[in-house]
C-alpha positions as CSV (number, residue, x, y, z in Angstrom):
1,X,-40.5,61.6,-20.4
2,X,-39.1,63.9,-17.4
3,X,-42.4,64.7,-16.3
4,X,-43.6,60.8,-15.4
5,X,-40.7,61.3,-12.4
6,X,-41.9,64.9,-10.7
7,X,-42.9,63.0,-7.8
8,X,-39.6,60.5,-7.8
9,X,-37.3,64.3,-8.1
10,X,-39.6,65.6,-5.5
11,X,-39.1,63.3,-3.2
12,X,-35.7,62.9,-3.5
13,X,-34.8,66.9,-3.4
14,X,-37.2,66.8,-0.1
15,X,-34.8,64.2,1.3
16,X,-31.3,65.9,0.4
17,X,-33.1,69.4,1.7
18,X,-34.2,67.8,4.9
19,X,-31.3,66.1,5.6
20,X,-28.9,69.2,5.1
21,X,-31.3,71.1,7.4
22,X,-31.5,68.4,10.0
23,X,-27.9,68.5,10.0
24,X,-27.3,72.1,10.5
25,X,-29.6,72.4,12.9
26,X,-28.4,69.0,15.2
27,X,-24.9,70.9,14.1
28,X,-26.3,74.2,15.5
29,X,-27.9,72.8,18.2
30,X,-24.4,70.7,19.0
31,X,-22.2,73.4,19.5
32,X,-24.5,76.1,21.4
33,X,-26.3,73.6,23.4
34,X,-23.9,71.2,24.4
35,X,-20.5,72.0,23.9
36,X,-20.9,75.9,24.8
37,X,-23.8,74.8,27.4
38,X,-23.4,71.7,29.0
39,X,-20.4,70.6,28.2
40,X,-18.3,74.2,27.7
41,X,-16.9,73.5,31.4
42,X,-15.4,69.8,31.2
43,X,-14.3,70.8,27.5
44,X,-12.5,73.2,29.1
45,X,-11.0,71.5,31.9
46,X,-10.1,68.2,29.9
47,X,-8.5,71.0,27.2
48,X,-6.1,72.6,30.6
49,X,-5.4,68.8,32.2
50,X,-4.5,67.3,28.7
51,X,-2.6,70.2,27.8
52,X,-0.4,70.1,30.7
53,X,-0.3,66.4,32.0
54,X,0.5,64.9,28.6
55,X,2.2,68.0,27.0
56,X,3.8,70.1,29.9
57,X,2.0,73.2,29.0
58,X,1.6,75.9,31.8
59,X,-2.0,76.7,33.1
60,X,-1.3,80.2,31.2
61,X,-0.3,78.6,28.0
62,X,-2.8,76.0,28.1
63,X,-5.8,79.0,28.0
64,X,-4.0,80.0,25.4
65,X,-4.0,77.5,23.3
66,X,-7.7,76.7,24.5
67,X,-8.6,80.5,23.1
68,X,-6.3,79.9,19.8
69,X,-8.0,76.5,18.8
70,X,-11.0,76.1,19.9
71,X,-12.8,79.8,21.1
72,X,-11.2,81.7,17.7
73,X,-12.3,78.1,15.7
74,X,-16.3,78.1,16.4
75,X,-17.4,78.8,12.9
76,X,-14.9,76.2,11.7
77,X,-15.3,73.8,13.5
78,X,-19.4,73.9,13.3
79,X,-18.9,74.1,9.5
80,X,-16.9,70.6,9.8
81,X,-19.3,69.3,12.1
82,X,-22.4,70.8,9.7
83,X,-20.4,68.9,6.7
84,X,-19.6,65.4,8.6
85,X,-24.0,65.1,9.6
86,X,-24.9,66.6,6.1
87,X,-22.9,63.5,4.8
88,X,-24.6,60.9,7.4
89,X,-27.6,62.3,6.1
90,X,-26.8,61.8,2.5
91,X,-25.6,58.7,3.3
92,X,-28.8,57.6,5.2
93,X,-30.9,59.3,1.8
94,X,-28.9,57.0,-0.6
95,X,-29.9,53.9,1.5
96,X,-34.4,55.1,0.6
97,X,-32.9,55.3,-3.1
98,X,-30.5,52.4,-2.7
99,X,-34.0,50.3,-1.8
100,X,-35.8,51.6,-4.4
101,X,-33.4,50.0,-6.9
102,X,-33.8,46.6,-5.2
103,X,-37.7,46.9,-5.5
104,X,-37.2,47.5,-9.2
105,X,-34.8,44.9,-10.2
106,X,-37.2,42.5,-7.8
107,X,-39.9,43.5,-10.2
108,X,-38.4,43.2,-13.1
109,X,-36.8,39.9,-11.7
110,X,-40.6,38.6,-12.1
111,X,-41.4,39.4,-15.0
112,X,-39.8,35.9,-16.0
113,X,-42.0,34.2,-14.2
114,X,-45.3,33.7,-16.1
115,X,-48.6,34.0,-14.4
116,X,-47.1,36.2,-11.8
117,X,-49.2,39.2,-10.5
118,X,-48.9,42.6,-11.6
119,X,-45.8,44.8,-10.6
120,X,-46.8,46.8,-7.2
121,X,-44.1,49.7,-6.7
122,X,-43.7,53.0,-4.4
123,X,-46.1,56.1,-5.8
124,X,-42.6,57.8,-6.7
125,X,-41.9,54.9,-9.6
126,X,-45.2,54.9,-10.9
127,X,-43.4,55.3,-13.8
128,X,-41.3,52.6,-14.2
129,X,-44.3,50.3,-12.6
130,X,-46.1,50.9,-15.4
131,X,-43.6,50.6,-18.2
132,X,-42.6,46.8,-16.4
133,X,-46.8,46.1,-16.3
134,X,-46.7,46.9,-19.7
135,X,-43.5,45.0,-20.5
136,X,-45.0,41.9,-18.9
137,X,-48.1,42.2,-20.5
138,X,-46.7,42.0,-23.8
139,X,-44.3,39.1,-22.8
140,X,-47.8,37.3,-22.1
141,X,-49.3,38.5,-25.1
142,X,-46.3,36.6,-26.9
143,X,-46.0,33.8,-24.8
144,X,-49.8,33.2,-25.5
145,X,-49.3,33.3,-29.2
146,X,-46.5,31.3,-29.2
147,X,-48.7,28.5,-28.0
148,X,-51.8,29.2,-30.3
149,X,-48.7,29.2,-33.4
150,X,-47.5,25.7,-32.3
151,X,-51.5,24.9,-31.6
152,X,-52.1,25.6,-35.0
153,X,-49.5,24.3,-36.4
154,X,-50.0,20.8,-34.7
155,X,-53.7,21.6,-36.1
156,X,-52.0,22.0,-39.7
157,X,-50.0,18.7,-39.5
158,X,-53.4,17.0,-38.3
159,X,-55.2,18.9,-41.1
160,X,-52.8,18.1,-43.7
161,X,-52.4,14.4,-42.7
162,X,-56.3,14.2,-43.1
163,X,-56.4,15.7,-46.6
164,X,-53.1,14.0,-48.0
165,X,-54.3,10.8,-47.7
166,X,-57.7,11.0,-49.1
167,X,-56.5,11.9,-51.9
168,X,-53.3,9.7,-52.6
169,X,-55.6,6.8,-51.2
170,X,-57.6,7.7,-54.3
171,X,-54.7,7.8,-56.8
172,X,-53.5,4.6,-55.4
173,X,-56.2,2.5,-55.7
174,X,-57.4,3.9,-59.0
175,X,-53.7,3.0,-60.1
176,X,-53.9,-0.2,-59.1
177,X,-57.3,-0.7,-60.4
178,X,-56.1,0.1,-63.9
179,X,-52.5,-2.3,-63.7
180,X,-54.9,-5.6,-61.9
181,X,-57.7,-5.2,-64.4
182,X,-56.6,-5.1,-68.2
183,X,-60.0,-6.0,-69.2
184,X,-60.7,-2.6,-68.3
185,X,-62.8,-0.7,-71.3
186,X,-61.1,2.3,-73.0
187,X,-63.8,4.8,-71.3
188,X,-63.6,3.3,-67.9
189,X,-59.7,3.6,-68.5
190,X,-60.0,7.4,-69.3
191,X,-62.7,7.6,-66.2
192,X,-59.9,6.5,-63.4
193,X,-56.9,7.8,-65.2
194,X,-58.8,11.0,-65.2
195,X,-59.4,10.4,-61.5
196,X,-56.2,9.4,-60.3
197,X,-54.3,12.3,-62.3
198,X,-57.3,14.8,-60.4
199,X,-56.5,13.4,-57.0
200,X,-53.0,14.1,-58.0
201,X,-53.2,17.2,-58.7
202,X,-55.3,17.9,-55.7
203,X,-51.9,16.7,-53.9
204,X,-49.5,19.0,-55.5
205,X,-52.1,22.0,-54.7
206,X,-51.9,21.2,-50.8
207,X,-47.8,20.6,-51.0
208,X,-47.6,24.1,-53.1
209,X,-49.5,26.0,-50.5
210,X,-47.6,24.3,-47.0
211,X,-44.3,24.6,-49.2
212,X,-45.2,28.3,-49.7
213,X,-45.9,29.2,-46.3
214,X,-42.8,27.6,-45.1
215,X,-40.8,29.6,-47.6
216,X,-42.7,32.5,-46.4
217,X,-41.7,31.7,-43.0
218,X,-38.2,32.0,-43.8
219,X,-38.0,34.4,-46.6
220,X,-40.3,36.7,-44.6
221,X,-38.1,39.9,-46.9
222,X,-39.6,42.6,-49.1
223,X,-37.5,41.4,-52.3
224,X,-36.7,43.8,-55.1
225,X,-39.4,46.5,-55.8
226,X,-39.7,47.2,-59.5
227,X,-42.8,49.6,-61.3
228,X,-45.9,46.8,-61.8
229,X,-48.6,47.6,-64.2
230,X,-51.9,46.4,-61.8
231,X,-54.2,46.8,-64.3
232,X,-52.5,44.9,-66.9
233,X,-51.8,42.6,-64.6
234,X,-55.5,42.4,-63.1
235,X,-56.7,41.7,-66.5
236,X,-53.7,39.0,-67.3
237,X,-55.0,37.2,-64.6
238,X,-59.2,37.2,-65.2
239,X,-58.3,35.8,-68.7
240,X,-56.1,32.9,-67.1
241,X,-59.0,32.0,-65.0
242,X,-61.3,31.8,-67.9
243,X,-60.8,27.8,-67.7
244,X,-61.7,27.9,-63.5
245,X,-64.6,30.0,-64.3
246,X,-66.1,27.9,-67.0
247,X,-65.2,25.0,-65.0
248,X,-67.7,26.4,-62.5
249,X,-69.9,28.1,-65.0
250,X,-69.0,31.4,-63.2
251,X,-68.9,34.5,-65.2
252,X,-66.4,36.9,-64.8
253,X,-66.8,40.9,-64.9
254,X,-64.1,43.3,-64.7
255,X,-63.8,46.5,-63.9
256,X,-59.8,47.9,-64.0
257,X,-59.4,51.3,-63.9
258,X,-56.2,51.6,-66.5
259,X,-52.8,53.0,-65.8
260,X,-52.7,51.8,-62.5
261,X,-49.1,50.9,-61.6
262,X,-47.6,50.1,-57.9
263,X,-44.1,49.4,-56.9
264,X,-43.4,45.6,-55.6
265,X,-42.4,42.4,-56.3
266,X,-44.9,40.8,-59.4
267,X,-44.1,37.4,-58.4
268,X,-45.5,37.5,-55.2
269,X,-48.2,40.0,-55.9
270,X,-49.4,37.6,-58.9
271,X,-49.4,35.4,-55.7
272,X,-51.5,37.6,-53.7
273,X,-54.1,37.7,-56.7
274,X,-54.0,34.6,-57.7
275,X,-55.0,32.9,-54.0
276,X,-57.8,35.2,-53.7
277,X,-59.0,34.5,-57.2
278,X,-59.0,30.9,-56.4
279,X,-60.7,31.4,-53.0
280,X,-63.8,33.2,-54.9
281,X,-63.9,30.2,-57.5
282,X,-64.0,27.4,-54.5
283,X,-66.5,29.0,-52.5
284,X,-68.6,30.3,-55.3
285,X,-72.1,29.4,-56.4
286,X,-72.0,27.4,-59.6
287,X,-73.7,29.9,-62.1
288,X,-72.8,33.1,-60.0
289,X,-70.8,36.1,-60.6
290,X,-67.0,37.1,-59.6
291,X,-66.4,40.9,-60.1
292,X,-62.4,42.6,-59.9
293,X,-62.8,46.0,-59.3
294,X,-59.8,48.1,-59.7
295,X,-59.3,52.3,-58.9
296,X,-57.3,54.9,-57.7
297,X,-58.6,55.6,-53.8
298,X,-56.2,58.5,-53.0
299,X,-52.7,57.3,-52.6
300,X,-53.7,53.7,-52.7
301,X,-55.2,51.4,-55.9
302,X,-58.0,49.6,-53.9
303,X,-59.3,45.9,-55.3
304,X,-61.9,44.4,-54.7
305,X,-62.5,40.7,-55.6
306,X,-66.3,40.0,-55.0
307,X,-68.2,36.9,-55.6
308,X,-71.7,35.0,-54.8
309,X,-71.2,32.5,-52.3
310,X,-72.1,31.0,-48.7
311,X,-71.9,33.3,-46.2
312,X,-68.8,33.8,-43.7
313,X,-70.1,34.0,-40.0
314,X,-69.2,37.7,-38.9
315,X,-66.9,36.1,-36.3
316,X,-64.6,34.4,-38.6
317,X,-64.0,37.2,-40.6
318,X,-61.5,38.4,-38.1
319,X,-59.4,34.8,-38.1
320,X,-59.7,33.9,-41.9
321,X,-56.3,35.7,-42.4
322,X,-54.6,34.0,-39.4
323,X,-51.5,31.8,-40.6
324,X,-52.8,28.4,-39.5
325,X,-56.0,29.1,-39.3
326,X,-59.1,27.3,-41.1
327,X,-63.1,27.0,-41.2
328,X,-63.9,23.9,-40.3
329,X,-66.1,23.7,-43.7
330,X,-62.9,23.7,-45.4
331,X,-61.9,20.6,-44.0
332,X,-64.7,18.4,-45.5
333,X,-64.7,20.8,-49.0
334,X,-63.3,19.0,-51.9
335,X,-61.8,22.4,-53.1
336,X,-60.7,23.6,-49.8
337,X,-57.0,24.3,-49.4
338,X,-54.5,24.0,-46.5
339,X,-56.4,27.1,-45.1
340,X,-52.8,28.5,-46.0
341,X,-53.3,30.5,-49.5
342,X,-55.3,33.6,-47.5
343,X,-52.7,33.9,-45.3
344,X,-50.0,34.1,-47.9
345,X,-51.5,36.8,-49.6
346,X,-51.9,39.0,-46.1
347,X,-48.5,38.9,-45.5
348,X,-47.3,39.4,-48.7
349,X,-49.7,43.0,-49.3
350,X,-48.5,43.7,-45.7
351,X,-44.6,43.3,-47.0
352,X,-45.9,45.5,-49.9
353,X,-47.2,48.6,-47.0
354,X,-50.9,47.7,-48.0
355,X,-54.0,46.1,-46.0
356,X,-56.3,43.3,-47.6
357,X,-59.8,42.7,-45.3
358,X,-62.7,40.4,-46.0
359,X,-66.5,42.1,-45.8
360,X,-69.1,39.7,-45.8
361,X,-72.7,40.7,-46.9
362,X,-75.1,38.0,-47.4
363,X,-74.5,35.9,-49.7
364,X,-71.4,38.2,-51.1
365,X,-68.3,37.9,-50.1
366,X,-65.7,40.7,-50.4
367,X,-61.8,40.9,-50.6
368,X,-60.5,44.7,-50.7
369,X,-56.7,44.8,-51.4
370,X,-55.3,48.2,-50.6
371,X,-51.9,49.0,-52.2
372,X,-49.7,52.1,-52.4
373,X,-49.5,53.5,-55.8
374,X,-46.3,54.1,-57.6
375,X,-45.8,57.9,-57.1
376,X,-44.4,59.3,-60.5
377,X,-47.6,56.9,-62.0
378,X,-49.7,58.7,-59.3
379,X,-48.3,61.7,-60.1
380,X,-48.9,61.1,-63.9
381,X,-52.5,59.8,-63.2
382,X,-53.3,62.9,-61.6
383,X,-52.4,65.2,-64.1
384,X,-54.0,63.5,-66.9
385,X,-57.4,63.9,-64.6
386,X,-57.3,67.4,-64.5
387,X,-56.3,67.4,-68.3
388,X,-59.6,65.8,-69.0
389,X,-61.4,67.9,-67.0
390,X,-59.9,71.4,-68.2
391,X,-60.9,70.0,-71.6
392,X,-64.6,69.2,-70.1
């Protein structure tokens, strides 16, 4: 840090040095030139008149006095002189820093103003111009997200008003179908309830995930950290979506490395899991595959949730994460969320000091969930390895 102002403690040690040697020298110069030159004879008269006109002093005891205070006072009296310029001087310095101040706080004085050009200051506060550039390039960087956040979440409004009433228009008029039409047969009755309660739940799954994001909006907190068994959990989870993958006539294939244990909050990692899972059952292919892979990578238990699907355009793949963002596909897609459950689980594993990144190859589509392993479990995992391969 002290070495950004060299120049700025150059510059100012030149203009203290410069101005205590201009001032010694114009003090010098002063007393040899003109009041021992030029003006050594009217000093010295004035000195006899005033001495004796306002004082009464004799000629004799006026040259006195002139030899006492002012001939045997030279070095003195340049010294004072010497001092009195070397504090003009000092004063005239502190005016240069005095205006480098007011160009700094007029910088920094626009960096309020958006759009406003870059700060332009003296070489010597390079520096500080470049810490306030950087200042104001962040203040844009937030001011511009700001907007795209209230962009997208006008966007979300817009998106959920869309897909709300599609579906409660459906539970409505399948509703009403059924009380207007008692002549209904028992098997067209099962058709619409089956319908209507469909649609319904198609509801609850788009209040769930804007409800969720609002509550992670607000409740942005780690939580309490307690030892989770992934791999137990991992496997929990592909058995409960044993219905969804019938359903879909997907088949499921795990691969959990066991004993692998992290420290977090199992509510909201379950949630992490659980929106992914879901995402690889809505954009699946009906008939295809959808692999969890679960190991040790290091410090971290990397999974990977992989399925057969359509395939993401390389330049979503950096936006599918973003809070309120969502694929226009998703829109139209009966299955399609808020475009909210992806971003819940992002933010949640980044809570958690872990990553989660989408790879897109083809037709497969992968999520890879990184996620600090518990240490003492690490720890344990590790020694058991070289157990097994002693015994090897």
């Amino acid at each position: 840090m002290n070495g950004k102002y060299t120049r700025l403690k150059l510059k100012m040690l030149l203009w203290v040095v410069g101005g205590t040697l201009v001032a010694g020298a114009l003090g010098v110069f002063l007393l040899e030139v003109v009041v021992d030159g030029m003006l050594q004879d009217p000093i010295y008269r004035l000195f006899l008149w005033g001495a004796g006109a306002l004082f009464g002093q004799s000629r004799e005891s006026a040259e006195l006095l002139y030899q006492q205070y002012v001939r045997d006072n030279k070095q003195e009296i340049l010294t004072l002189g010497t001092m009195v310029l070397m504090l003009v001087a000092f004063y005239l310095a502190m005016g240069r820093f005095t205006r480098w101040l007011d160009e700094v706080r007029t910088a920094t004085r626009r960096l309020l103003y958006p759009g406003a050009d870059p700060v332009e200051l003296p070489r010597e506060l390079a520096p500080i111009q470049e810490d306030l550039n950087a200042i104001r390039r962040q203040l844009s960087a937030r001011e511009e997200a700001a907007r795209e956040t209230e962009q997208r979440k006008g966007d979300l409004v817009a998106f959920l008003a869309h897909d709300l009433k599609t579906p409660l228009t459906s539970v409505v008029g399948y509703l009403t179908l059924l009380r207007d039409n008692p002549g209904l047969t028992e098997e067209q009755r099962a058709k619409f309830t089956g319908i209507a309660l469909d649609k319904a739940q198609r509801l609850e799954e788009l209040l769930a995930e804007f409800f969720d994001i609002s509550k992670m909006d607000l409740d942005s907190g780690e939580g309490e950290k307690v030892p989770i068994q992934l791999s137990m959990l991992l496997e929990q989870l592909a058995d409960e979506f044993y219905p969804l993958f019938a359903e879909k006539e997907l088949t499921c294939v795990p691969r959990i490395q066991p004993h692998l244990m992290v420290l977090g909050d199992p509510d909201k990692l379950a949630r992490v899991f659980d929106n992914v899972l879901r995402n690889a059952v809505s954009y699946s292919t009906p008939g295809g595959q959808v692999d969890i892979h679960a190991a040790a990578q290091g410090g971290y238990a990397e999974i990977t949730i992989r399925n057969q699907g359509l395939e993401i355009p390389e330049g979503e793949l950096s936006n599918i994460f973003n809070k309120f963002y969502r694929l226009d596909a998703a829109r139209s897609s009966r299955t399609g969320g808020a475009g909210l459950g992806l971003a819940i689980a992002k933010e949640i594993v980044e809570l958690h000091g872990g990553s989660i990144r989408c790879e897109c190859n083809g037709a497969l589509t992968s999520f890879v969930i990184s996620l600090p392993l518990y240490k003492e479990a690490h720890h344990g995992l590790r020694k058991s390895r070289a157990g097994l391969s002693e015994s090897k």
